[in-house]
C-alpha positions in Angstrom: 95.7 -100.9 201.2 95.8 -103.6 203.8 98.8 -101.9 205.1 96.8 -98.7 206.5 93.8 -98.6 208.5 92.0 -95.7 209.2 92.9 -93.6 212.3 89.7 -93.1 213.9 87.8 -97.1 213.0 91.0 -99.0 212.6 89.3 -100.3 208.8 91.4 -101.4 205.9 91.6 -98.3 203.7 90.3 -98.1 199.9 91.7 -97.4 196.5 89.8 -97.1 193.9 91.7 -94.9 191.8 95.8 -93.9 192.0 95.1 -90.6 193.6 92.1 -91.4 196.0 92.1 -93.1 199.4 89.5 -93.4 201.5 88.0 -95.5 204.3 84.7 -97.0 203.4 83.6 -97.7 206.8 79.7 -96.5 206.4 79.9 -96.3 210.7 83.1 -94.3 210.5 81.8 -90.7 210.7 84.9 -89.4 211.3 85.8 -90.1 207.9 83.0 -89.8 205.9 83.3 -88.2 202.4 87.2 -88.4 203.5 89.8 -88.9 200.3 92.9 -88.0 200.2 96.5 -89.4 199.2 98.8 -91.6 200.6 100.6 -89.0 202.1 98.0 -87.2 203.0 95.9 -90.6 205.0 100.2 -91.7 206.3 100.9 -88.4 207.9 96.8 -88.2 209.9 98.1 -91.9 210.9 101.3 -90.8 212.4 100.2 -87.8 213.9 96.8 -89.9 215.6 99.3 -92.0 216.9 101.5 -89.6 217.9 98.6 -88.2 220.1 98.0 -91.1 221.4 101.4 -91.3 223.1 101.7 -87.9 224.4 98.0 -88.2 226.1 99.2 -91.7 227.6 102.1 -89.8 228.7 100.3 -86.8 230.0 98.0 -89.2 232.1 101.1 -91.0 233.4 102.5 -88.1 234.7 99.5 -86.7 236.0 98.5 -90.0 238.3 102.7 -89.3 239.2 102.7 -86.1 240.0 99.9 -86.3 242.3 100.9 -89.6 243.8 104.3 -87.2 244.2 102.3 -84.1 246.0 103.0 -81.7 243.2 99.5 -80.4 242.5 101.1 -77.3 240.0 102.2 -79.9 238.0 99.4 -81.8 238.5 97.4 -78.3 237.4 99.6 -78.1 234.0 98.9 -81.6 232.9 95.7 -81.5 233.4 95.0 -78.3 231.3 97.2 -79.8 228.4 94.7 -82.7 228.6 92.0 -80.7 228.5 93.1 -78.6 225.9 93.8 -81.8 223.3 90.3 -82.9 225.1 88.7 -79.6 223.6 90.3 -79.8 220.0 89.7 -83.2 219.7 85.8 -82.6 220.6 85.9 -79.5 218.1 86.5 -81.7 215.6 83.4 -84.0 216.1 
């Protein structure tokens, strides 16, 4: 599967079998005892990306905004970041 890499360690993926997936990366404990299809491991790529961007994004605009002077929008980025800051830490 040299084609995907896991989200979180950025390791060539597995395949074993037709159906199974999974990243084999023994530090990876984001993914451990993680299988799933294609689909499944393409669309957790595209949405880890996806985050990726719109906290970049968030950042950009907050260092902006309060370069800018506008602390309410400084206020709303920062409690969307801190909001994708909690879910992600949920998850761990």
């Amino acid at each position: 599967m040299s084609d995907m890499k896991c989200p979180f360690c950025q390791q060539e993926l597995n395949q074993d079998n037709p159906q199974s997936i999974e990243c084999r990366n023994d530090d990876c404990k984001k993914s451990y005892f993680m299988y799933g299809s294609k689909e499944l491991w393409q669309e957790l790529i595209r949405t880890r990306k996806a985050l990726d961007v719109a906290v970049d994004a968030l950042n950009a605009g907050k260092t902006l905004a309060d370069i800018a002077g506008f602390k309410m929008l400084v206020a709303g980025l920062e409690e969307a970041l801190e909001q994708i800051t909690a879910l992600e830490q949920k998850d761990k």
